[in-house]
Residue frames as qw, qx, qy, qz and C-alpha x, y, z in Angstrom:
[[0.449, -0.420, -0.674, -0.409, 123.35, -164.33, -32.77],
 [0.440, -0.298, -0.662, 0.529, 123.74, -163.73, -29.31],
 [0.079, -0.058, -0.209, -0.973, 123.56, -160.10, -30.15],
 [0.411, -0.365, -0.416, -0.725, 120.14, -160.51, -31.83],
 [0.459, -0.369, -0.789, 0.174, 118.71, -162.59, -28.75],
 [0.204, -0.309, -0.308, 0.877, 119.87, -160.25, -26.61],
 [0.011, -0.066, -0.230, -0.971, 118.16, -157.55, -28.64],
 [0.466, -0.326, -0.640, -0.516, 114.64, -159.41, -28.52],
 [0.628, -0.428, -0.628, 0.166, 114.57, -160.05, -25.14],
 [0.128, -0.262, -0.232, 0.928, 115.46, -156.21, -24.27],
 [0.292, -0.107, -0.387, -0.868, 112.82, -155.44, -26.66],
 [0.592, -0.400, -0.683, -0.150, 110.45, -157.82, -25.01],
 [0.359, -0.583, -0.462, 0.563, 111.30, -156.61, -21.30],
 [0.020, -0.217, -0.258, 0.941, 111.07, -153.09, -22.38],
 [0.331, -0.349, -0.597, -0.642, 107.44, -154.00, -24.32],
 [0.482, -0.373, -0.790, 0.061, 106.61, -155.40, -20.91],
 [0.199, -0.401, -0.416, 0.792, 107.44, -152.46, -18.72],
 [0.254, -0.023, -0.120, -0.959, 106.07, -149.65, -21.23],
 [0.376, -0.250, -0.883, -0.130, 102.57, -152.59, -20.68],
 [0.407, -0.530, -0.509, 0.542, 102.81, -152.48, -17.05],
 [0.213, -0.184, -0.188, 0.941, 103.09, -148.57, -17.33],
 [0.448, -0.122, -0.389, -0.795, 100.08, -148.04, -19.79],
 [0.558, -0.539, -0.597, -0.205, 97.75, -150.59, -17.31],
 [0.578, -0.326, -0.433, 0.610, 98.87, -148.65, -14.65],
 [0.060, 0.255, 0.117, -0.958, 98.11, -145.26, -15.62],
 [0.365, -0.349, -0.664, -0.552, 94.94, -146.81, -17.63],
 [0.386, -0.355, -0.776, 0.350, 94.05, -147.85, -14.08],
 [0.016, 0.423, 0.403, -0.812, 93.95, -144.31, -12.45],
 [0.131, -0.044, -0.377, -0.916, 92.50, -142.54, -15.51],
 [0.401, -0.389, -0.780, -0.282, 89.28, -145.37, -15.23],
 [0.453, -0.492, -0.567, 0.481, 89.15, -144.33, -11.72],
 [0.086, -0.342, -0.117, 0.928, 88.93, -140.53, -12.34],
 [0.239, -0.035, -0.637, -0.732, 86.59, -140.73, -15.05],
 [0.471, -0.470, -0.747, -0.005, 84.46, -143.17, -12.70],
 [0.082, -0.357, -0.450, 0.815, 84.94, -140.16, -9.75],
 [0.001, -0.082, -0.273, -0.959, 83.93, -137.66, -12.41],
 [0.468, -0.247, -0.654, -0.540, 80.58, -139.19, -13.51],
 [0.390, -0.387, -0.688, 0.474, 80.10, -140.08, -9.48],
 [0.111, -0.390, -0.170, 0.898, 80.46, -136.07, -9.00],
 [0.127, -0.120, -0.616, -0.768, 78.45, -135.30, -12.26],
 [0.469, -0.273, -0.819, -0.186, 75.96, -137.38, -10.95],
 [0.403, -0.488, -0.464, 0.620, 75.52, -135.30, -7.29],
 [0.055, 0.285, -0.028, -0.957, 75.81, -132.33, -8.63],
 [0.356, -0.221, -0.560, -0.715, 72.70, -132.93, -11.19],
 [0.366, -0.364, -0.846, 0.134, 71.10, -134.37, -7.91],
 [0.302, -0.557, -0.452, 0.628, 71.46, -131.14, -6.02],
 [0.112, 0.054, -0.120, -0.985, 70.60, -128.61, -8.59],
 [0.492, -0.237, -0.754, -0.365, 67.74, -130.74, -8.96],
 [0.308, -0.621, -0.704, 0.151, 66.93, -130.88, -5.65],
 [0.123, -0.262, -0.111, 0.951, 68.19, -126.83, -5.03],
 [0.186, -0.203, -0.613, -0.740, 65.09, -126.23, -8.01],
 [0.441, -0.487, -0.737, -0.156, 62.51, -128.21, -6.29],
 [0.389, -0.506, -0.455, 0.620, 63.28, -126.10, -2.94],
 [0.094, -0.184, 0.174, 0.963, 63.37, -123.06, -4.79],
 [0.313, -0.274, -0.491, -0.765, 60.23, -123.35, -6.50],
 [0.565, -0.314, -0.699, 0.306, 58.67, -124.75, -3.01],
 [0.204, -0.440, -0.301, 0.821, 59.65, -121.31, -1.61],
 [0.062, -0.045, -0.205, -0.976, 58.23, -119.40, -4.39],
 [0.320, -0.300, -0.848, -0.298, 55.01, -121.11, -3.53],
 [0.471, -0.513, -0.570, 0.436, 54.81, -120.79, -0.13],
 [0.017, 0.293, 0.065, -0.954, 55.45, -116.72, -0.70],
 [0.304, -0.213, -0.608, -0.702, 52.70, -116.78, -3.61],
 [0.374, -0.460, -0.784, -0.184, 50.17, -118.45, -0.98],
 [0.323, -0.325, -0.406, 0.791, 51.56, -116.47, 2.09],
 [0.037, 0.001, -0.286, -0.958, 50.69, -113.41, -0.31],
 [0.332, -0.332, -0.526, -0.709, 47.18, -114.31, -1.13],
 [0.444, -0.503, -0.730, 0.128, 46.43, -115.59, 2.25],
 [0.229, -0.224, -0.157, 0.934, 47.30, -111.88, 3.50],
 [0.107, -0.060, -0.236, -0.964, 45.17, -110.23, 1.07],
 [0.402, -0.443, -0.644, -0.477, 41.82, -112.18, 1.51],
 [0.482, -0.409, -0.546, 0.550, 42.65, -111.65, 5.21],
 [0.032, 0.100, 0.071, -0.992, 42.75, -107.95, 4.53],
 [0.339, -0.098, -0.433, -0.830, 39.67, -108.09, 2.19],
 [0.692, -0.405, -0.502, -0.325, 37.41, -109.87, 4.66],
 [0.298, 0.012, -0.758, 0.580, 38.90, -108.67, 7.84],
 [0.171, -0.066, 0.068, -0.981, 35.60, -107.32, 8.58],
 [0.572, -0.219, -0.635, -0.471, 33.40, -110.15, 8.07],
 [0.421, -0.314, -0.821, 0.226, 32.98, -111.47, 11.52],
 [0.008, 0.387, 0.234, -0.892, 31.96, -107.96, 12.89],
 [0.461, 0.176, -0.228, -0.839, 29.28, -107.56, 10.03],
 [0.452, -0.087, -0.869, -0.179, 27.85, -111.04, 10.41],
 [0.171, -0.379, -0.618, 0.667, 27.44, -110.04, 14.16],
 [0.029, 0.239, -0.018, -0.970, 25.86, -106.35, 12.72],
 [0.366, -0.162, -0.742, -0.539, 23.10, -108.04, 10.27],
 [0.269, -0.620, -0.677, 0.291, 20.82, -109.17, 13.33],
 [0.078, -0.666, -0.303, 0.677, 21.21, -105.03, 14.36],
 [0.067, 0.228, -0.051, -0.970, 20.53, -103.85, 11.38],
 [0.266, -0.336, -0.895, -0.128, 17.47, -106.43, 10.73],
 [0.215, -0.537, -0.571, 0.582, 16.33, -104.75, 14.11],
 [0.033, 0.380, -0.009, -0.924, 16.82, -101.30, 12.70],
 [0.145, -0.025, -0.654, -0.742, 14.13, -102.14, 9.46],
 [0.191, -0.546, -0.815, 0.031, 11.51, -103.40, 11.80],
 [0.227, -0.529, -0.496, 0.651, 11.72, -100.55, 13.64],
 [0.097, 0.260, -0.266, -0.923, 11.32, -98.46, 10.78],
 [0.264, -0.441, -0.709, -0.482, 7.89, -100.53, 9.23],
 [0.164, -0.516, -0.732, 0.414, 6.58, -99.72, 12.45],
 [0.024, 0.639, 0.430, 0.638, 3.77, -97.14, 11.61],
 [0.269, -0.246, -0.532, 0.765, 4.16, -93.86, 13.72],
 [0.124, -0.866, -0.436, -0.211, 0.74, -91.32, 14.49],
 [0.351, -0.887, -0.176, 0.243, 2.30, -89.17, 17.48],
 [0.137, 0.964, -0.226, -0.018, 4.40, -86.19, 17.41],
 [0.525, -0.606, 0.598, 0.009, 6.81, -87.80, 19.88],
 [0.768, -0.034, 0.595, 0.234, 7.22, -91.44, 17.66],
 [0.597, 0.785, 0.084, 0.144, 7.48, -89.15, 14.75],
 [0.035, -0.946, 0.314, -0.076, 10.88, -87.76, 16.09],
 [0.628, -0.402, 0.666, -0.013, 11.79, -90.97, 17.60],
 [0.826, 0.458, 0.328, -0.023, 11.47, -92.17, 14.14],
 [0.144, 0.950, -0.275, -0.019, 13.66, -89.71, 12.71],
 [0.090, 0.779, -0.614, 0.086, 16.24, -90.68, 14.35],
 [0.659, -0.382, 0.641, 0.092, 16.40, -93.89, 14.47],
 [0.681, 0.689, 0.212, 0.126, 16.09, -93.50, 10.52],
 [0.138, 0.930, -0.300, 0.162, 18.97, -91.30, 10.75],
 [0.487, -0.568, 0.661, 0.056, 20.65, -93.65, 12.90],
 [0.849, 0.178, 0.484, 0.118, 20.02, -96.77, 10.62],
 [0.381, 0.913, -0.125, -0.074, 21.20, -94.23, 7.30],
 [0.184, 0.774, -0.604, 0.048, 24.69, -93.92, 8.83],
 [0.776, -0.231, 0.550, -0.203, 24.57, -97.35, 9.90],
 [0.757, 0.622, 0.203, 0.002, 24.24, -98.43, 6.10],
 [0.406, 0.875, -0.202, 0.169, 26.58, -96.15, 5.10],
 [0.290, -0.636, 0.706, -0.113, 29.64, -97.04, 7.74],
 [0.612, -0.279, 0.722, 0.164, 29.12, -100.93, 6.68],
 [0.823, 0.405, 0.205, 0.342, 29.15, -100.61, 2.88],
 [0.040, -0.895, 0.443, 0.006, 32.32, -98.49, 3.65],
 [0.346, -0.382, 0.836, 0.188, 33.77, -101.82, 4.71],
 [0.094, 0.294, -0.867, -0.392, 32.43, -103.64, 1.68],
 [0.265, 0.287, 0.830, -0.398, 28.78, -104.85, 3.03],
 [0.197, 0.037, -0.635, -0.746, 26.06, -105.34, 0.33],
 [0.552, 0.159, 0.517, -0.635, 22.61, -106.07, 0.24],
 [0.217, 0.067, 0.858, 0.461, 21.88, -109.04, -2.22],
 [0.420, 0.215, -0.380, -0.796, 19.04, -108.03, -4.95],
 [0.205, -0.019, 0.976, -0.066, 16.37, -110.26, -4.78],
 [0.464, 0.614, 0.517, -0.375, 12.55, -109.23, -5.67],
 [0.426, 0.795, 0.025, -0.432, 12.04, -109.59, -9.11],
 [0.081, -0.704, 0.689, 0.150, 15.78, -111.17, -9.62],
 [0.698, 0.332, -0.629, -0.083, 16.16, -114.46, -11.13],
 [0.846, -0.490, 0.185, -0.094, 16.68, -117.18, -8.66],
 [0.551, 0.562, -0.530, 0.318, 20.17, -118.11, -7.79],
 [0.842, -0.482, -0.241, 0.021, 20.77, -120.57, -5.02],
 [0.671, 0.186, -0.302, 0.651, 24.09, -118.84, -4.62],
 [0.034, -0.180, 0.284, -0.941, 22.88, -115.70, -3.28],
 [0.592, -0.252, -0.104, -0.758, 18.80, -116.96, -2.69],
 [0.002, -0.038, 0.982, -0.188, 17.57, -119.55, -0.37],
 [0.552, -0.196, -0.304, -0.751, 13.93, -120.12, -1.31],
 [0.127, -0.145, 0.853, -0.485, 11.73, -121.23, 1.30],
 [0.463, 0.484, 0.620, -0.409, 8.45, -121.20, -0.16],
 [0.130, 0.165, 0.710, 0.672, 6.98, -121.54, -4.04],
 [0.341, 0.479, 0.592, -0.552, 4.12, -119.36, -4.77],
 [0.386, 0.450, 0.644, 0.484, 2.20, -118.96, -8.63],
 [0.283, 0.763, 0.219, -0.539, 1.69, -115.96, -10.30],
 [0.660, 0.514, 0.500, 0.224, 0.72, -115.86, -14.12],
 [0.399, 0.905, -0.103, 0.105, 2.23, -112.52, -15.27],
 [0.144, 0.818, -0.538, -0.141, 5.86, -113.71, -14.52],
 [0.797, 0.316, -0.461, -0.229, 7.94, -116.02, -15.43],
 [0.920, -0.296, -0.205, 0.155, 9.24, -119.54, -13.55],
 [0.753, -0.044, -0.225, 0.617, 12.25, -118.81, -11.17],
 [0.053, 0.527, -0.066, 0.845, 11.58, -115.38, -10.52],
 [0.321, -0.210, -0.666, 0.640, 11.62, -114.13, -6.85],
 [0.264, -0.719, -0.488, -0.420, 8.40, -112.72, -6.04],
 [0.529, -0.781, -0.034, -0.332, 8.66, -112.00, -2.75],
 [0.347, 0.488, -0.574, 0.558, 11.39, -111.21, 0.20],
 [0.552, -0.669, -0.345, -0.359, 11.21, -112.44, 3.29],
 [0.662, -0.722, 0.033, 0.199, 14.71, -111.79, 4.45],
 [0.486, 0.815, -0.316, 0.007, 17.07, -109.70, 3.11],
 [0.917, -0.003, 0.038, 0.396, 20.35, -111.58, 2.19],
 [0.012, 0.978, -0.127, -0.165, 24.37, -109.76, 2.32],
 [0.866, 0.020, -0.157, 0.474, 27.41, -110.35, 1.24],
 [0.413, -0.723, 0.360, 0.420, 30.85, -109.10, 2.19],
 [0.173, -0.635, 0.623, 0.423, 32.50, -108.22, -1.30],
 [0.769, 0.161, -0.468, -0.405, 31.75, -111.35, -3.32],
 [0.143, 0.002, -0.892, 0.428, 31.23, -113.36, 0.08],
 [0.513, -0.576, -0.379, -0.512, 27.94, -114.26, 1.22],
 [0.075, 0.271, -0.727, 0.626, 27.57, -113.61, 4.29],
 [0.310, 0.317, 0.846, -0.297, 23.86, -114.61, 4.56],
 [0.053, 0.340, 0.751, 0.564, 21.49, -115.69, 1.65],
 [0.507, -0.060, -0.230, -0.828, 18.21, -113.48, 0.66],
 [0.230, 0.228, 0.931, -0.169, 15.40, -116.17, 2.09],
 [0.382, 0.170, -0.132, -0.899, 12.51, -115.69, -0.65],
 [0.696, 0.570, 0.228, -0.373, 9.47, -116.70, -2.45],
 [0.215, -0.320, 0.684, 0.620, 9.76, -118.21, -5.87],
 [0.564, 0.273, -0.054, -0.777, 7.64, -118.23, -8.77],
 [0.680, -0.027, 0.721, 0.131, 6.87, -121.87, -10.05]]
């Protein structure tokens, strides 16, 4: 019987050690498993944030981009805002009503001058806005005065009394008219 004892009580210390060995490598495993999901957890943080930066930059080129082009497409506007007053000047000077030889010539050319004037700023994109006759539109018309006439119809611009331009599909200064009531 001694025997068996014996036997149970090796079987019992070696249940205990193979125990101790399984909570002992249970131990690290929990602990790698717990790194893992740590690291898991970072790394979804930073592709996440690597995304958000990435799409951030593609913005910032997209806006860069468009801010370039309207820059191109209206690099011209402050220099034709300035130019409107001179070429205002140049239309008076043309109503002016000439008898002599001499203000006939001087006419000419300042008709000739205004011509290439015209022509050198709708090169860069300068327009004269349509207004007599046109539909009102407070986008391109700034009506200063309402007058009545029976053969057309409400909202129609009767009468210019400063021509309006844009730059492109920029105003650059409204049409001031007349409107019909």
């Amino acid at each position: 019987m001694s025997e068996k004892v014996e036997n149970q009580e090796l079987e019992q210390q070696i249940a205990e050690e193979v125990e101790v060995e399984v909570e002992e490598a249970a131990t690290p495993l929990d602990e790698n498993e717990q790194k893992i999901a740590e690291l898991e957890a970072k790394l979804a943080e930073q592709e996440d944030r690597y995304l958000r930066l990435r799409a951030d930059y593609d913005n910032m080129l997209r806006r860069n981009k468009l801010d370039r082009e309207a820059a191109e497409k209206f690099r011209a506007q402050s220099l034709l805002t300035d130019l409107i007053a001179v070429l205002d000047n140049l239309e008076r000077a043309l109503q002016v009503e000439v008898t002599s030889e001499e203000a006939t010539s001087l006419y000419t050319g300042v008709e000739m001058v205004y011509r290439q004037f015209i022509e050198a700023t709708a090169k860069e994109g300068l327009e004269a806005i349509p207004a007599e006759g046109e539909q009102f539109d407070p986008n391109f018309h700034q009506a200063v005065m309402q007058e009545q006439d029976s053969e057309k119809e409400s909202g129609i611009v009767l009468r210019e009394l400063q021509k309006g331009y844009k730059l492109k599909d920029r105003v650059l200064r409204a049409a001031m008219v007349s409107v019909n009531e």
